[in-house]
C-alpha positions in Angstrom: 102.7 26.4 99.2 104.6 26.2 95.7 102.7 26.7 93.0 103.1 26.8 88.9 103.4 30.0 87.3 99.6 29.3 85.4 98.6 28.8 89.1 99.4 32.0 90.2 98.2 33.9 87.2 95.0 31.7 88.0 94.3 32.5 91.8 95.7 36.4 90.7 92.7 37.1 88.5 89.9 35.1 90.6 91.4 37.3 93.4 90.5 40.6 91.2 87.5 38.9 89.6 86.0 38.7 93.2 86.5 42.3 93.8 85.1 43.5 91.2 82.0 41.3 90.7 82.4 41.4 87.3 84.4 41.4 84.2 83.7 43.8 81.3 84.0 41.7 78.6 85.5 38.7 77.7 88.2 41.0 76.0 88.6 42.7 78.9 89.1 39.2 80.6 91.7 38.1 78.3 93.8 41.0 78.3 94.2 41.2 82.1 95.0 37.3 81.5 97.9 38.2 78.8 99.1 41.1 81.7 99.4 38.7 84.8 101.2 35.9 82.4 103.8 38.4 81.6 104.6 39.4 85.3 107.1 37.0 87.1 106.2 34.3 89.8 107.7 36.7 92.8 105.1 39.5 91.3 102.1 37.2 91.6 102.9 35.7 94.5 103.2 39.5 95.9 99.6 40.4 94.5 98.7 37.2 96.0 99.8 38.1 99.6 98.5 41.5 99.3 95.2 40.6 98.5 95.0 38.8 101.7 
């Protein structure tokens, strides 16, 4: 499964958005958004597996 690097940062926070039922705010939203973008592709795809 490749996927983009927007992909990832994508499935990452619908992964944490399901855990926690619910976002804040919408600037809540945006900065975990402008966290994941700044990881690297192996450290998503790691959240990714470990969410799993």
């Amino acid at each position: 499964m490749r996927m983009t690097h927007k992909e990832l940062v994508d499935r990452v926070s619908s992964n944490l958005f399901k855990e926690s039922g619910k976002i804040e705010s919408q600037r809540s939203w945006l900065a975990m958004r402008n966290y994941l973008e700044q990881l690297d592709t192996e450290h998503l795809k790691l959240m990714l597996k470990e969410a799993a």
